[in-house]
N, C-alpha and C positions, 0 to 999 in steps of 0.2 A: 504494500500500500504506500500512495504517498508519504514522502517525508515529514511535508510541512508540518503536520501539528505537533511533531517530534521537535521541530528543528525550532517550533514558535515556545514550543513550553521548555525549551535550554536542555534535549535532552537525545539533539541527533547525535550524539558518539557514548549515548549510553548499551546494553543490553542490546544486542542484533540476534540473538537468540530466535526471535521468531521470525528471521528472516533465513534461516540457515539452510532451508530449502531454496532458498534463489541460485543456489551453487551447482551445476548439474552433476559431475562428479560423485557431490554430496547425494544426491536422488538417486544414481547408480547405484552407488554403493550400498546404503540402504535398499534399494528392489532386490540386487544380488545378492544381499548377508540373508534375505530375505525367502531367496531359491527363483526369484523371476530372470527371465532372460527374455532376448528381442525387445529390450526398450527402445523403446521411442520417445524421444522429448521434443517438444514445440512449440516456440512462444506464443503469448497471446497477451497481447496488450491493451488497456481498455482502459476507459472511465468508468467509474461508477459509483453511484450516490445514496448514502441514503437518506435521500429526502432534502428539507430545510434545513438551516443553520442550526436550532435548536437536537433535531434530531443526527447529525451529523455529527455536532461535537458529544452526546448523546452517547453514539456510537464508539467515538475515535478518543474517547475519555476511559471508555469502560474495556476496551480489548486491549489486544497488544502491549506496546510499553509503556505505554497512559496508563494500563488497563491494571499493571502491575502494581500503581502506588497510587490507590485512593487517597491516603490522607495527603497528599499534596494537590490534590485535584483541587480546590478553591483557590490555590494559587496559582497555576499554570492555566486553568478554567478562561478567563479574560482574554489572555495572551493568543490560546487558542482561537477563540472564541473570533478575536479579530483578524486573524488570517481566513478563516472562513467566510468573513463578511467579504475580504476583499477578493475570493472566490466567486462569492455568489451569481449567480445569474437568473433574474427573474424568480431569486430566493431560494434556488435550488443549486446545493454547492454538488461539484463532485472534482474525487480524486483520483491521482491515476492509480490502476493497479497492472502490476507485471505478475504475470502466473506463467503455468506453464501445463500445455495438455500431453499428459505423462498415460503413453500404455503398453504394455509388459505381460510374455505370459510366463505361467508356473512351468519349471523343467519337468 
C-alpha cells in the first residue's frame, strides 16, 4: 500500500515487516519450503480506496504499521488525516497499491 500515511505520521523507515512479501525471491521461497512448484509471479498495480477521508484514515490507522501502535494514533491521527485531504478527489481518496498475482502448483 501506499507510503504516505506512513511517511505523514514520521514513521516510513519504521517496521517493513508487512511488506516483506513485495520481495519475489521472498514469495518463492516460501511457495517452495512450502512443496509448490511452477510459480508464477505478476505485477498488478492499482489504486484503490476505501471510500472518504474519514473512512480511509479509518482504515490506514487500524492495519499495517499504523495499525501496530494505537496509543499513538491521536497523534499521528491529524498528520494523516491531512495528506489524505490533499489526496482527495470529489472526497474520495485513494492509494496506490503494488501486489502481485502469485500461482503455483503442489509437487
Amino acid at each position: 500500500m501506499d507510503f504516505v500515511p506512513l511517511e505523514a505520521a514520521g514513521l516510513a523507515s519504521g517496521d517493513a515487516s508487512h511488506v516483506s512479501f513485495e520481495q519475489l525471491c521472498f514469495i518463492k521461497e516460501v511457495l517452495r519450503t512450502a512443496g509448490f512448484d511452477q510459480i508464477k509471479i505478476g505485477p498488478l498495480d492499482a489504486e484503490v480506496s476505501c471510500g472518504d477521508i474519514d473512512k480511509t484514515l479509518e482504515v490506514v490507522t487500524q492495519v499495517g504499521a499504523l495499525g501496530k501502535t494505537p496509543e499513538v494514533r491521536p497523534f499521528i491521527e491529524p498528520r494523516v488525516r491531512a495528506v489524505l485531504v490533499e489526496r482527495a478527489n470529489s472526497g474520495r481518496v485513494s492509494l496506490k497499491a503494488a501486489t502481485w498475482i502469485v500461482t503455483a502448483s503442489k509437487a
